[in-house]
Chimera marker file (.cmm) of the C-alpha trace (Angstrom):
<marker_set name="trace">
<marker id="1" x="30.110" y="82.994" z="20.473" r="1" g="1" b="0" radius="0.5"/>
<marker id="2" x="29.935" y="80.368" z="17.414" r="1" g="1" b="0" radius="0.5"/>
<marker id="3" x="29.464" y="81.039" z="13.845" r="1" g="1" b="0" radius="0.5"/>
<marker id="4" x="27.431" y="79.197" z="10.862" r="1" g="1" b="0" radius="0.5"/>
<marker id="5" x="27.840" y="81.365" z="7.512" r="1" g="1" b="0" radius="0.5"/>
<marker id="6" x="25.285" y="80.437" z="4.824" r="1" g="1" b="0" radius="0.5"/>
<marker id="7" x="25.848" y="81.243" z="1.490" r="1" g="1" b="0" radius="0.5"/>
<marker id="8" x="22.571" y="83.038" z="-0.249" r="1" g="1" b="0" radius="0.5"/>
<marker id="9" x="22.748" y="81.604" z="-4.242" r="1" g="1" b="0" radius="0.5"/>
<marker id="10" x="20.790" y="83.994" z="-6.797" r="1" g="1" b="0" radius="0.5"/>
<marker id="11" x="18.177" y="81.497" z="-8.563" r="1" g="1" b="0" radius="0.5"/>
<marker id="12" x="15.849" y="81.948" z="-11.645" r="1" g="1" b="0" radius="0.5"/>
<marker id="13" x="14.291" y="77.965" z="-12.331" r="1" g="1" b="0" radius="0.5"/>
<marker id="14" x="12.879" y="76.506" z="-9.513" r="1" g="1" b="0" radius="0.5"/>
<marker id="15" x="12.692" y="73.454" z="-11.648" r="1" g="1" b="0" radius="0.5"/>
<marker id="16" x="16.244" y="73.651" z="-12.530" r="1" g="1" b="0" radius="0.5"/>
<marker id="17" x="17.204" y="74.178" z="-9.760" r="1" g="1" b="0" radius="0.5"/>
<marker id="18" x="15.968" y="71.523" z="-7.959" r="1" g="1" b="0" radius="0.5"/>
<marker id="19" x="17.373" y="69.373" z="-11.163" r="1" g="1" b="0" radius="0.5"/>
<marker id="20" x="20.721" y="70.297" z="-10.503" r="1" g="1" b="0" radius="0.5"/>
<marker id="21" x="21.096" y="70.575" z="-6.583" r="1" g="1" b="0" radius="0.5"/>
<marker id="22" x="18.426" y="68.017" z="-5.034" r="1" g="1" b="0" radius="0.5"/>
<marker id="23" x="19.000" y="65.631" z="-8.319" r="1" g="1" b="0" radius="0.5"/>
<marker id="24" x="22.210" y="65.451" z="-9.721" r="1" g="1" b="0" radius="0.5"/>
<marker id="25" x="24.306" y="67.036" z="-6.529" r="1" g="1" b="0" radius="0.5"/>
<marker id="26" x="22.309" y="64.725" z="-4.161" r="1" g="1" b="0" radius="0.5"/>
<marker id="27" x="21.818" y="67.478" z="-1.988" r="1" g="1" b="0" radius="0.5"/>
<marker id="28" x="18.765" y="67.216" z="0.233" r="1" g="1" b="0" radius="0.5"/>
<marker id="29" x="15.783" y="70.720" z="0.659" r="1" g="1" b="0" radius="0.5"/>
<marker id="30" x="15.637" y="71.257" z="4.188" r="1" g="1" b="0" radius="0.5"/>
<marker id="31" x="12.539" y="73.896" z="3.947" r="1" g="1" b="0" radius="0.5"/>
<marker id="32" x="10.790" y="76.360" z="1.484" r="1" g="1" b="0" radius="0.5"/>
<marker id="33" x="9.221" y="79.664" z="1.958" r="1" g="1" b="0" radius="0.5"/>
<marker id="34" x="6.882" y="81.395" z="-0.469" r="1" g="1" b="0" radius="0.5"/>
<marker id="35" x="4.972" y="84.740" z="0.801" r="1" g="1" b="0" radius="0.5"/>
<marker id="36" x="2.244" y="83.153" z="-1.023" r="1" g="1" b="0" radius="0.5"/>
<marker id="37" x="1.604" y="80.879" z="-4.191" r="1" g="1" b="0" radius="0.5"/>
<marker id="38" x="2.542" y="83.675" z="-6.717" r="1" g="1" b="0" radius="0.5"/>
<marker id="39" x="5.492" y="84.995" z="-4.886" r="1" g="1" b="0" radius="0.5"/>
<marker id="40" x="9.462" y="83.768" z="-5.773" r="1" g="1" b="0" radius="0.5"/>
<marker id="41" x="10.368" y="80.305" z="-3.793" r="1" g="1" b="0" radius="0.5"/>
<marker id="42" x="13.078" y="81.000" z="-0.855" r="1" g="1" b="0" radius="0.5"/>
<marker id="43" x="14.452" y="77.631" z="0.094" r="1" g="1" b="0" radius="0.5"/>
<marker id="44" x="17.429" y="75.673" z="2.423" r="1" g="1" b="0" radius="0.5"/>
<marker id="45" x="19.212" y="72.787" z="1.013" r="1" g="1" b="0" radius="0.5"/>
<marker id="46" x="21.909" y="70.638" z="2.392" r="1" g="1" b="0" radius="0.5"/>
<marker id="47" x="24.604" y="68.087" z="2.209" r="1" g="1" b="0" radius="0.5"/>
<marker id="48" x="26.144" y="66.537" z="5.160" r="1" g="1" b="0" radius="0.5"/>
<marker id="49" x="27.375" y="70.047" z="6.935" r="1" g="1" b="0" radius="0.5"/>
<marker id="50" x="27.238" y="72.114" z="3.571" r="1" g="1" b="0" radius="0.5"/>
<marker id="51" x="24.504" y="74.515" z="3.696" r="1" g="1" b="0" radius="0.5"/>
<marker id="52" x="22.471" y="76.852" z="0.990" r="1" g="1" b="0" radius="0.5"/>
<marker id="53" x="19.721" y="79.125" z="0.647" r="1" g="1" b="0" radius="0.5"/>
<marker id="54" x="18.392" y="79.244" z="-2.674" r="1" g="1" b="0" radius="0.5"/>
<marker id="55" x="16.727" y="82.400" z="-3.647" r="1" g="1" b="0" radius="0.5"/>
<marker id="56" x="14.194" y="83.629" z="-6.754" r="1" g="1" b="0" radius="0.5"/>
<marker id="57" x="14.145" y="86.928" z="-4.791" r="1" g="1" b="0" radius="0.5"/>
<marker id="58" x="15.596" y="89.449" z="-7.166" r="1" g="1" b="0" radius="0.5"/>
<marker id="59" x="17.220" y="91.600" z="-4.189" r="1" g="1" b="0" radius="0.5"/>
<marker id="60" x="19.355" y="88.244" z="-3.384" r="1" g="1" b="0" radius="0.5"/>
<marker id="61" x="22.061" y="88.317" z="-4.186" r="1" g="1" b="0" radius="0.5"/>
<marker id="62" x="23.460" y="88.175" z="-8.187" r="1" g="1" b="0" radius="0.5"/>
<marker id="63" x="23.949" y="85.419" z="-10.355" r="1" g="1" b="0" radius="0.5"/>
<marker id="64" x="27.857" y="84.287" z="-10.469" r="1" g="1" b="0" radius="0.5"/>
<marker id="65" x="28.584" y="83.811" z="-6.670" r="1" g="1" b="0" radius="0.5"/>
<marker id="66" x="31.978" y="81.599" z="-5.881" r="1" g="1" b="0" radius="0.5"/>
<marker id="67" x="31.408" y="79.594" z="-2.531" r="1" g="1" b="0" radius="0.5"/>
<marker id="68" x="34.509" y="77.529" z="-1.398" r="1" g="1" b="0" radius="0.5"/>
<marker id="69" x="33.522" y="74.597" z="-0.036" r="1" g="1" b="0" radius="0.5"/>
<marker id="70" x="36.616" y="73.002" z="1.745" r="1" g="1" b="0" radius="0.5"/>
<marker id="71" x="36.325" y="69.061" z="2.117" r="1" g="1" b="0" radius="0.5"/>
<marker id="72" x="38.031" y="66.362" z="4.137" r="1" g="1" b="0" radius="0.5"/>
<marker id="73" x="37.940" y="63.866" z="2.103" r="1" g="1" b="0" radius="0.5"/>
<marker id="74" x="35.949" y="61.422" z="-0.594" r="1" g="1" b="0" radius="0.5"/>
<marker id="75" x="36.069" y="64.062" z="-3.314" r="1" g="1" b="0" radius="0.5"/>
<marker id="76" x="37.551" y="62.482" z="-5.904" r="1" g="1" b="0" radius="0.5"/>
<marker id="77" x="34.154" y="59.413" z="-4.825" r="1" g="1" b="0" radius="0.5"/>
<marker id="78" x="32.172" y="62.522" z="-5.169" r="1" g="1" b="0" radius="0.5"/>
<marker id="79" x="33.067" y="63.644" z="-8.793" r="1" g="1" b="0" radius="0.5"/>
<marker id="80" x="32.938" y="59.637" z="-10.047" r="1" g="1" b="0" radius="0.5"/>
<marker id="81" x="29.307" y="59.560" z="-8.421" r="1" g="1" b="0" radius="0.5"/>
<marker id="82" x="28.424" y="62.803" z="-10.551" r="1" g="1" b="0" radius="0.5"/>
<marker id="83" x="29.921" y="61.467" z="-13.848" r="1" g="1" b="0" radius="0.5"/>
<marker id="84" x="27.840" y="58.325" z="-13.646" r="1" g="1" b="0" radius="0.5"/>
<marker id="85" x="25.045" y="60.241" z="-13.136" r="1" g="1" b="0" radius="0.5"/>
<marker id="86" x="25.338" y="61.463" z="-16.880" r="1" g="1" b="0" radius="0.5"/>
<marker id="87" x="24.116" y="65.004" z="-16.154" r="1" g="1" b="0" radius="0.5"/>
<marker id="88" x="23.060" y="66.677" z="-19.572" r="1" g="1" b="0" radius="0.5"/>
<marker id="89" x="25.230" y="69.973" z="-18.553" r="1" g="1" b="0" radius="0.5"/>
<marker id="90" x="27.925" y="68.527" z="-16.533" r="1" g="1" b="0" radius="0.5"/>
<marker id="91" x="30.511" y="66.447" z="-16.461" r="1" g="1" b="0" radius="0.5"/>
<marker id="92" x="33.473" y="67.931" z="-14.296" r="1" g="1" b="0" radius="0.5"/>
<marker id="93" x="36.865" y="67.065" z="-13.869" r="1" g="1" b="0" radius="0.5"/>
<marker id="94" x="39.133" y="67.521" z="-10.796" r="1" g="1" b="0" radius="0.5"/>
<marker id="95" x="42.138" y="69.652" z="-10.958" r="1" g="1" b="0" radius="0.5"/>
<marker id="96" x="45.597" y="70.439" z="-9.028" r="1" g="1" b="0" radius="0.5"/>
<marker id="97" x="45.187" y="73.589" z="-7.094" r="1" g="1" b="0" radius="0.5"/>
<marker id="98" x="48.085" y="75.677" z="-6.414" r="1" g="1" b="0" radius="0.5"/>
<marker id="99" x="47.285" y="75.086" z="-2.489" r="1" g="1" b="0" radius="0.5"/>
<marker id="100" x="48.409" y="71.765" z="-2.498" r="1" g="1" b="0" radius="0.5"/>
<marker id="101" x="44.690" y="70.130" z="-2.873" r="1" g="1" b="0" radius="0.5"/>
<marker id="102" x="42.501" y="68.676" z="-4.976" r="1" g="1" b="0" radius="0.5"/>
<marker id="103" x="39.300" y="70.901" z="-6.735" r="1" g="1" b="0" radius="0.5"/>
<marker id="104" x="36.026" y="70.039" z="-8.078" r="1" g="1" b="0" radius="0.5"/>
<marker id="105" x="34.081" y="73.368" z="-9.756" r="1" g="1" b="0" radius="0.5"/>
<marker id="106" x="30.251" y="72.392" z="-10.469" r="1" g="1" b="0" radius="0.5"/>
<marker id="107" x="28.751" y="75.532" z="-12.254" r="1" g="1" b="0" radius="0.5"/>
<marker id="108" x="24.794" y="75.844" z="-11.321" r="1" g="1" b="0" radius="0.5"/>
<marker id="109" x="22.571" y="77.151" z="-14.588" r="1" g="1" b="0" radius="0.5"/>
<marker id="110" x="22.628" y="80.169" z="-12.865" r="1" g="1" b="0" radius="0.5"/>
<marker id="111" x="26.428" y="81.069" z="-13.129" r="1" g="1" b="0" radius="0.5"/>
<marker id="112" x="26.633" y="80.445" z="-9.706" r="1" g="1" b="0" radius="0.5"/>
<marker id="113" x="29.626" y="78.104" z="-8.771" r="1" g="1" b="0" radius="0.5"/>
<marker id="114" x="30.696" y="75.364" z="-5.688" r="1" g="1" b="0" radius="0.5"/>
<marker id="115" x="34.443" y="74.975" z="-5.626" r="1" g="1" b="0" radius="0.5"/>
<marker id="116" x="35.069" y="71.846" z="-3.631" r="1" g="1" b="0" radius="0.5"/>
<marker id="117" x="38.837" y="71.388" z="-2.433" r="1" g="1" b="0" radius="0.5"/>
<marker id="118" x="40.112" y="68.992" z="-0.668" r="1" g="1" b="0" radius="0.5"/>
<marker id="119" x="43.812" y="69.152" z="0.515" r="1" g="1" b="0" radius="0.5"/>
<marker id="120" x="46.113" y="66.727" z="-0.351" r="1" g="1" b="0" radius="0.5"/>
<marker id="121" x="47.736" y="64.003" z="1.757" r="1" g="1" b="0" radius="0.5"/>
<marker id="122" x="50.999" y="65.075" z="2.747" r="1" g="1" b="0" radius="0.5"/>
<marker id="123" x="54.050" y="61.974" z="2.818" r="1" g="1" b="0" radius="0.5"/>
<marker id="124" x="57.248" y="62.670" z="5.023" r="1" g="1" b="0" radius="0.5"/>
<link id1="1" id2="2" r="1" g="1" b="0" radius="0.2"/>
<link id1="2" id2="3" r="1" g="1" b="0" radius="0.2"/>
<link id1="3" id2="4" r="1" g="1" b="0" radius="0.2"/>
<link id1="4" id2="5" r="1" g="1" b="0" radius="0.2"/>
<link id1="5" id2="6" r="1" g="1" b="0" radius="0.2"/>
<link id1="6" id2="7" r="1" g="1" b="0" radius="0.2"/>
<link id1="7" id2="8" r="1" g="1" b="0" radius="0.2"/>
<link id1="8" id2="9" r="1" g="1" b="0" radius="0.2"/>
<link id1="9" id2="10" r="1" g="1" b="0" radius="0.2"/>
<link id1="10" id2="11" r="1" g="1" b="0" radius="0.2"/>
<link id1="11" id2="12" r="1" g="1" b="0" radius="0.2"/>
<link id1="12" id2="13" r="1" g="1" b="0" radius="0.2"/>
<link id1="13" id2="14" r="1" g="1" b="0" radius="0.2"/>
<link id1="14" id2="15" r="1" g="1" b="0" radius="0.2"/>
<link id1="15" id2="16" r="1" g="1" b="0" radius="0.2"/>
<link id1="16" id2="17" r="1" g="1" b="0" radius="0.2"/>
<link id1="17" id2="18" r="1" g="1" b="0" radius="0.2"/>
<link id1="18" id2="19" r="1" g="1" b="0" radius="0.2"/>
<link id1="19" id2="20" r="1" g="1" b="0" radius="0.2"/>
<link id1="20" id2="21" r="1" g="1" b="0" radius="0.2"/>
<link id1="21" id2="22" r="1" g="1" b="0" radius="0.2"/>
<link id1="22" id2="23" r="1" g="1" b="0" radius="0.2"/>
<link id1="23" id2="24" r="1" g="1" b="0" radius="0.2"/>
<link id1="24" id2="25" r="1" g="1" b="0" radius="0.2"/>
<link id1="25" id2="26" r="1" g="1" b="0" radius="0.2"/>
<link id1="26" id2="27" r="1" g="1" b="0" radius="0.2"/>
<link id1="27" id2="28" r="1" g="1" b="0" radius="0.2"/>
<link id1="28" id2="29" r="1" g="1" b="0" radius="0.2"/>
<link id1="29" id2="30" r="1" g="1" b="0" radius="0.2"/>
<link id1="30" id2="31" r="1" g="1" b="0" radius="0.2"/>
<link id1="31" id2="32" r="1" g="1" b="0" radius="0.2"/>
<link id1="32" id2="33" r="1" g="1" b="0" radius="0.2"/>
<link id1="33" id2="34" r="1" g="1" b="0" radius="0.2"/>
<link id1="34" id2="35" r="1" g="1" b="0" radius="0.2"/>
<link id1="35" id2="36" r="1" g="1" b="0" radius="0.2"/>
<link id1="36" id2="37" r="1" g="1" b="0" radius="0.2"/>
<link id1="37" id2="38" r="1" g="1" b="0" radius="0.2"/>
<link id1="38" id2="39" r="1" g="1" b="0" radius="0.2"/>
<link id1="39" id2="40" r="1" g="1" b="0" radius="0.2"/>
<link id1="40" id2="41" r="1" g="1" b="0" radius="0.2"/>
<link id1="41" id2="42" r="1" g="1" b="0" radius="0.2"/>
<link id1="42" id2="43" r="1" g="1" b="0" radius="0.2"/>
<link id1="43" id2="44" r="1" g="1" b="0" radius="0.2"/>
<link id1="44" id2="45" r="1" g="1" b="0" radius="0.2"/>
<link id1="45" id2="46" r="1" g="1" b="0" radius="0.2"/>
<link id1="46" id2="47" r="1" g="1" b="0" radius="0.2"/>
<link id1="47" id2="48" r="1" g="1" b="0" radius="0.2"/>
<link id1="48" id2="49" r="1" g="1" b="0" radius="0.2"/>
<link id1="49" id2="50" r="1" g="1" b="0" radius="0.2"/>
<link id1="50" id2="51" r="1" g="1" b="0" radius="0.2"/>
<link id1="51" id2="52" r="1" g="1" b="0" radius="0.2"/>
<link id1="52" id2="53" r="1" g="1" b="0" radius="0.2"/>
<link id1="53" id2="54" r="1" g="1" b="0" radius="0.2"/>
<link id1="54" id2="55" r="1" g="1" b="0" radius="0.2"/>
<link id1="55" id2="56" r="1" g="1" b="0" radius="0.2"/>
<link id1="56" id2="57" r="1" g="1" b="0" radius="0.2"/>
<link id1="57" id2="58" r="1" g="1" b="0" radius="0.2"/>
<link id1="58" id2="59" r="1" g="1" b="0" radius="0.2"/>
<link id1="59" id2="60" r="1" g="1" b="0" radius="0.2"/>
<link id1="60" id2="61" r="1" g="1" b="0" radius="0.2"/>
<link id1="61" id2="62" r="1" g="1" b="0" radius="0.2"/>
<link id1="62" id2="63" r="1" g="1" b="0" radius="0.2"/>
<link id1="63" id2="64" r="1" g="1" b="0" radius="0.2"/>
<link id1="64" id2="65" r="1" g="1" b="0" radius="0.2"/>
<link id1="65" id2="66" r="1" g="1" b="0" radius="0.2"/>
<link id1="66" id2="67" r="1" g="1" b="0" radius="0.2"/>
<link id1="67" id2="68" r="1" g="1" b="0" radius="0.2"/>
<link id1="68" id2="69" r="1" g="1" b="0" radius="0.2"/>
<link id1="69" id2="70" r="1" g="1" b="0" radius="0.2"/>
<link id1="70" id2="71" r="1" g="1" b="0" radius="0.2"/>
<link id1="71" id2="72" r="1" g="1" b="0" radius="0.2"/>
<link id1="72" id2="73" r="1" g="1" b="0" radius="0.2"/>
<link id1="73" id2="74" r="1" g="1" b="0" radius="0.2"/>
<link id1="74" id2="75" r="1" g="1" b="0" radius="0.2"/>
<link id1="75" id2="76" r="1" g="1" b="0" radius="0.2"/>
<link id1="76" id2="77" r="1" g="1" b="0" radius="0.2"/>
<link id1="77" id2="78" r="1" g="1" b="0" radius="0.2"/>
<link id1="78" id2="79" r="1" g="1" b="0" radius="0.2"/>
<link id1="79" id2="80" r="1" g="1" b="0" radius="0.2"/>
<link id1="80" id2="81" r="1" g="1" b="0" radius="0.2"/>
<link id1="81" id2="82" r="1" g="1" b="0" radius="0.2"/>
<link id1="82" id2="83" r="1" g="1" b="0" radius="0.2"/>
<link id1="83" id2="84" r="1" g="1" b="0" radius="0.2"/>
<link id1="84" id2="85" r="1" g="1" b="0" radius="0.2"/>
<link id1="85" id2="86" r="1" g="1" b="0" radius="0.2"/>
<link id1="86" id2="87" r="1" g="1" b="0" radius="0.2"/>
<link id1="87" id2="88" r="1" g="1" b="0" radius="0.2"/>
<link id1="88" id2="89" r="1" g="1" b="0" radius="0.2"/>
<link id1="89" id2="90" r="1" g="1" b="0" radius="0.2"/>
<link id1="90" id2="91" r="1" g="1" b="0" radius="0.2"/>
<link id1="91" id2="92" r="1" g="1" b="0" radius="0.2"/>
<link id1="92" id2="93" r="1" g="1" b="0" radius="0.2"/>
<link id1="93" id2="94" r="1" g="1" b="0" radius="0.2"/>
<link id1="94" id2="95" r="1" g="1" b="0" radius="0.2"/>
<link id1="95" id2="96" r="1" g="1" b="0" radius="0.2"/>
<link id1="96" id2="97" r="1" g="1" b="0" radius="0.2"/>
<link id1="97" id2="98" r="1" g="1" b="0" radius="0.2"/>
<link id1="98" id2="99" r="1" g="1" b="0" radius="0.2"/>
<link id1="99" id2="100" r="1" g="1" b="0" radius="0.2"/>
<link id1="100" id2="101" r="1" g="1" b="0" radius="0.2"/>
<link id1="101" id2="102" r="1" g="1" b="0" radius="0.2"/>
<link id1="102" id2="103" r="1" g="1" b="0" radius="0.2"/>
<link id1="103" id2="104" r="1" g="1" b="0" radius="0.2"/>
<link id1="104" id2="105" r="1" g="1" b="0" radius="0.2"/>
<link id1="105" id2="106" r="1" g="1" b="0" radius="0.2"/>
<link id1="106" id2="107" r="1" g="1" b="0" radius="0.2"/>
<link id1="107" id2="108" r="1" g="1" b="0" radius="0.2"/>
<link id1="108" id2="109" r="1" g="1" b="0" radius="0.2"/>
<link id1="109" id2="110" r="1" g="1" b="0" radius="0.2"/>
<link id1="110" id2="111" r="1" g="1" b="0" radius="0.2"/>
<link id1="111" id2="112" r="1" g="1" b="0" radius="0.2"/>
<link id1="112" id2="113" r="1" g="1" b="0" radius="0.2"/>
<link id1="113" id2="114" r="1" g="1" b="0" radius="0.2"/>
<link id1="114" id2="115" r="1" g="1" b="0" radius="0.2"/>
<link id1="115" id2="116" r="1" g="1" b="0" radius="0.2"/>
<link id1="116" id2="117" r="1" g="1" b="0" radius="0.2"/>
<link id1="117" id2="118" r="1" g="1" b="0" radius="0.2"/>
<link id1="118" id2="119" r="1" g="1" b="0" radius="0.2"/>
<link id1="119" id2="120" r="1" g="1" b="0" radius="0.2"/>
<link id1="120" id2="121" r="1" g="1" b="0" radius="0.2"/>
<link id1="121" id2="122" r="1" g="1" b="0" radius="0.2"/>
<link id1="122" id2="123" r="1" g="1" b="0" radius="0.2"/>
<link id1="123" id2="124" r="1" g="1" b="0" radius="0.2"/>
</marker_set>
């Protein structure tokens, strides 16, 4: 039996929304589901192998979710790429975890967060 665990984020802006993850995160919408044209947008959106489903649905989930997204490498490429993009309510730093690696927290405008880490190289 295999697993694939998708992380359900609470939205409110569908314009927002799509400013933050499809613009300035580069992340990519897979597929989006309304019941009808008046009805709250339910939507997939991707990045390499990191998945999300973004949700206006009020029974969703709630706004201020954590999801730990755990990287190879490139993260520090990743952060630079993000600065230069000179997002109007971001501009995040990387810090030293206590687990020996590397984090990048981006904070959606729904109080939702991605904690990238990647671990650090080990010398011997």
């Amino acid at each position: 039996m295999s697993h694939k665990v998708i992380p359900i984020l609470r939205i409110f802006d569908e314009a927002k929304a799509r400013e933050f993850y499809i613009d300035w995160l580069d992340f990519s919408v897979d597929w989006e589901h309304r019941f009808d044209s008046n009805t709250p947008l339910y939507m997939q959106v991707s990045k390499e192998d990191i998945v999300l489903h973004l949700s206006e649905h009020h029974d969703d989930g709630c706004p201020g979710a954590k999801v730990f997204i755990e990287t190879s490498e490139g993260l520090a490429r990743y952060q630079k790429l993000l600065i230069e993009k000179n997002y109007k309510y971001g501009h995040p730093g990387l810090e030293e975890a206590p687990w020996n690696a590397i984090t990048l927290t981006l904070h959606d405008p729904f109080g939702n967060k991605l904690l990238f880490s990647e671990k650090k190289m080990e010398h011997g």
